[in-house]
C-alpha positions in Angstrom: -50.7 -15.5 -81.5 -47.4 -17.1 -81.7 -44.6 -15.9 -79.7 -41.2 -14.8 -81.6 -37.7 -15.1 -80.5 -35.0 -13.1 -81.8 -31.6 -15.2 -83.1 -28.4 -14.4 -84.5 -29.6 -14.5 -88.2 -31.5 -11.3 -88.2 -34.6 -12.4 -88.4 -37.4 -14.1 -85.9 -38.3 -17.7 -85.2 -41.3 -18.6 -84.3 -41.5 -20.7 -81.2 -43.0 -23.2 -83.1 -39.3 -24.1 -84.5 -37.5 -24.5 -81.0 -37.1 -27.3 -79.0 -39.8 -28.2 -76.1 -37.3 -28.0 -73.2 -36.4 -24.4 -74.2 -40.3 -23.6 -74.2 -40.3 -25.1 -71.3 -37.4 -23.5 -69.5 -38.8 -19.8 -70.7 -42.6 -20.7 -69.3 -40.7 -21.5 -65.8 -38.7 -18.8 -66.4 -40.9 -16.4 -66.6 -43.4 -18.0 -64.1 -41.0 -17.7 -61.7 -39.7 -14.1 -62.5 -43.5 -13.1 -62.4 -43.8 -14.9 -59.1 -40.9 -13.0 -57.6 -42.0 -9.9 -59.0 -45.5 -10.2 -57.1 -43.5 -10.9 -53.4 -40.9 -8.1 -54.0 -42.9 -5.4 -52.1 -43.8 -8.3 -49.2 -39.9 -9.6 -48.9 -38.8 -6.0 -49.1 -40.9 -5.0 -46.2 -39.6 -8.2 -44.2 -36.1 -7.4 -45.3 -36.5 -3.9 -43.7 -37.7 -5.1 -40.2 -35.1 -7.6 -39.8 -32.1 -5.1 -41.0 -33.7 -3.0 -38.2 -33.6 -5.5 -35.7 -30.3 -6.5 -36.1 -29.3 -2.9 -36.1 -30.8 -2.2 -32.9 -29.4 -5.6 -31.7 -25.8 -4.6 -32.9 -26.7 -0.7 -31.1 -27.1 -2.3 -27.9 -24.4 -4.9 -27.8 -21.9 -1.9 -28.9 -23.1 0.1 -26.1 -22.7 -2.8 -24.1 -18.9 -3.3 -24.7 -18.6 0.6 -24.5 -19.9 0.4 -21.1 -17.8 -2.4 -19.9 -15.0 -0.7 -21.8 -15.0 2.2 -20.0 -15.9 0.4 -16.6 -19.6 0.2 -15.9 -22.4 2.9 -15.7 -22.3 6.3 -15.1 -22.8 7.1 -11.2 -25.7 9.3 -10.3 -25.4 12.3 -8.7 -26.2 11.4 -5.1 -23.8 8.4 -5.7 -21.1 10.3 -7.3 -21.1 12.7 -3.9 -20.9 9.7 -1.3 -18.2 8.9 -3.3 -16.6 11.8 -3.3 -17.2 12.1 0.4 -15.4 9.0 1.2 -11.5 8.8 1.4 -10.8 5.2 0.4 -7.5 6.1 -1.4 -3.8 5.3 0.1 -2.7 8.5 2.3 0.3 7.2 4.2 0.0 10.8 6.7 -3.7 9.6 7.4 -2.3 5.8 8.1 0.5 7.3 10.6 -2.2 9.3 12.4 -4.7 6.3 13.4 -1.4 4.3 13.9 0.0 7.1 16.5 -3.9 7.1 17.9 -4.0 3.1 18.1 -0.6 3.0 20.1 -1.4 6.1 22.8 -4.9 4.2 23.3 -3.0 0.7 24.1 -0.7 3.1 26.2 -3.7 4.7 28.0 -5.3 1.3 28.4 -2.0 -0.3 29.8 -2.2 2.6 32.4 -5.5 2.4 33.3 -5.4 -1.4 34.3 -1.5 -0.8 35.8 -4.2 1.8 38.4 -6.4 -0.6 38.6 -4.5 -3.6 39.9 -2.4 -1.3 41.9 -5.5 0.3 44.0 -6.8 -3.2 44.3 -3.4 -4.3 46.2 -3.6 -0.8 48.4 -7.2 -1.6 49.0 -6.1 -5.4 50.7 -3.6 -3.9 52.3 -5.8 -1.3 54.1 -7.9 -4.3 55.3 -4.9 -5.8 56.9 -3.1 -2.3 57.9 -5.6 0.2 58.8 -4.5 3.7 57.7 -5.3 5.0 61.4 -3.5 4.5 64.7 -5.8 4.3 67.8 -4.0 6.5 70.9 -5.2 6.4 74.4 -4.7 9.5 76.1 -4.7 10.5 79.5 -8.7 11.2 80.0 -9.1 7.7 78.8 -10.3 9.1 75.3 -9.0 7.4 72.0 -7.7 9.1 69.8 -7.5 9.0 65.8 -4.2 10.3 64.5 -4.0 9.6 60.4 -0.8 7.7 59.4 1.1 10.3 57.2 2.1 7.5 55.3 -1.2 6.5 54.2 -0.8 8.6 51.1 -0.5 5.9 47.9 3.1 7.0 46.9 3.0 3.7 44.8 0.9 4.4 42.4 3.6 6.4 39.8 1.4 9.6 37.7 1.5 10.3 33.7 4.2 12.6 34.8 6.3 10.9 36.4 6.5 7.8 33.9 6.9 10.2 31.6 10.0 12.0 33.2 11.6 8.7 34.3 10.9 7.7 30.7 12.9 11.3 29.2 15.5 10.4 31.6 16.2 6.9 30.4 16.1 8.0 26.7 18.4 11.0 27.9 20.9 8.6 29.5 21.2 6.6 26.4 21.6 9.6 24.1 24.6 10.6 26.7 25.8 6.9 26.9 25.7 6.9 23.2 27.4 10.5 22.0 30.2 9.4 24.8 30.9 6.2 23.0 30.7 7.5 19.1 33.0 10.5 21.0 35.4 7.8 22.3 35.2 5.8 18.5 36.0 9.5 16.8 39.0 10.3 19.0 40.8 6.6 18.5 39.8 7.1 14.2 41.6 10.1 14.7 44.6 8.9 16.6 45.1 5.4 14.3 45.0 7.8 11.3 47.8 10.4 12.3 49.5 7.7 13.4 49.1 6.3 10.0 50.1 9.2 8.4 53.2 9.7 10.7 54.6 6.4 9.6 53.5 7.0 6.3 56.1 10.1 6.0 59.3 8.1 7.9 58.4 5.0 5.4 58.6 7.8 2.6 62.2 9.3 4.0 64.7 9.2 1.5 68.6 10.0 2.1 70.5 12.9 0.0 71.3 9.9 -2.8 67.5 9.1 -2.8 68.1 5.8 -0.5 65.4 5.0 1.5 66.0 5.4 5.1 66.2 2.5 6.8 66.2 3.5 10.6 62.4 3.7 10.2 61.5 0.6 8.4 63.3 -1.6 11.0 61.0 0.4 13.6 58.3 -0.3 12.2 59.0 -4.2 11.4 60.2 -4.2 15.3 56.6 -2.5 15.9 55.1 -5.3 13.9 56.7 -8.1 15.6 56.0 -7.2 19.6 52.9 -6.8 18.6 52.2 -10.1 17.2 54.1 -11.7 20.0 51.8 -10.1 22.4 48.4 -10.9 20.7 
């Protein structure tokens, strides 16, 4: 049969009546919506699995960021307790302590070798001086009598570098009070001297004159001294 067309007159035309390029624009038409109708289900299923692999793609590079974000993986739990276990954060007390351990051991070391080079000298001179004076007696014996000075007095103990050391500081700190003592009393003598000749210098007469008497002291004053300087 023939195929009909509707138009705008009401009634159909056959497609007898129409043009050849409008036939064939509908046969491609509909050739090609038939065409896409038969792949539908096939792009559809494509469609889905590459929406899922972009999902999963955009999944993982969010979680990415997130981790970065938030400043790498979570710690295990064996991890997380060697890290709790270490003390790597500032702790100025803890810093004082190995600082104060540091400078006793250099003391102790200091010491140690200070012994040592100090036995080595008493050793050469024991070589050179032996410790022991040889007496002949009477019977024609010799005897041994230990020099009482043979005792190493030179080599000072902890204790007594540590008292000479207390009595240095302790000398200072006498040295030190005397002069701040000494600086105290002259303050205190330059300033009631200040205030004395603050109070003649404010003197005023029954009429409310200024006294002169004490200003032409103190000018005096003045002058000697910057004739002796």
């Amino acid at each position: 049969g023939i195929a009909l067309r509707n138009c705008k007159l009401g009634f159909p035309i056959p497609f007898s009546y129409l043009p050849r390029s409008f036939a064939v624009f509908t046969q491609s038409s509909q050739n090609s919506f038939a065409a896409m109708k038969s792949r539908k289900p096939k792009d559809k299923e494509s469609r889905v699995k590459i929406d899922g692999a972009e999902s999963i793609k955009m999944q993982n590079n969010r979680k990415k960021k997130n981790i970065q974000r938030l400043g790498g993986g979570g710690l295990s739990l064996e991890a997380f307790a060697n890290a709790k276990s270490t003390s790597n954060f500032y702790n100025p007390a803890l810093i004082k302590k190995q600082q104060e351990f540091y400078k006793n051991a250099k003391y102790v070391k200091k010491y140690k070798r200070l012994l040592k080079q100090q036995s080595l000298k008493h050793d050469t001179s024991s070589s050179i001086n032996p410790l022991e004076d040889e007496i002949e007696t009477e019977d024609g014996r010799i005897m041994r009598r230990k020099n009482k000075n043979s005792k190493n007095n030179s080599i000072p103990s902890l204790k007594e570098l540590y008292e000479k050391k207390h009595e240095q500081k302790e000398k200072a700190r006498i040295e030190m009070e005397a002069l701040n003592q000494a600086k105290k009393e002259q303050r205190e003598k330059a300033e009631a001297r200040r205030k004395a000749t603050k109070e003649k210098m404010f003197k005023k007469t029954r009429a409310g004159q200024p006294v002169m008497k004490y200003r032409i002291e103190h000018l005096l004053e003045t002058i000697q001294n910057s004739t002796k300087n």
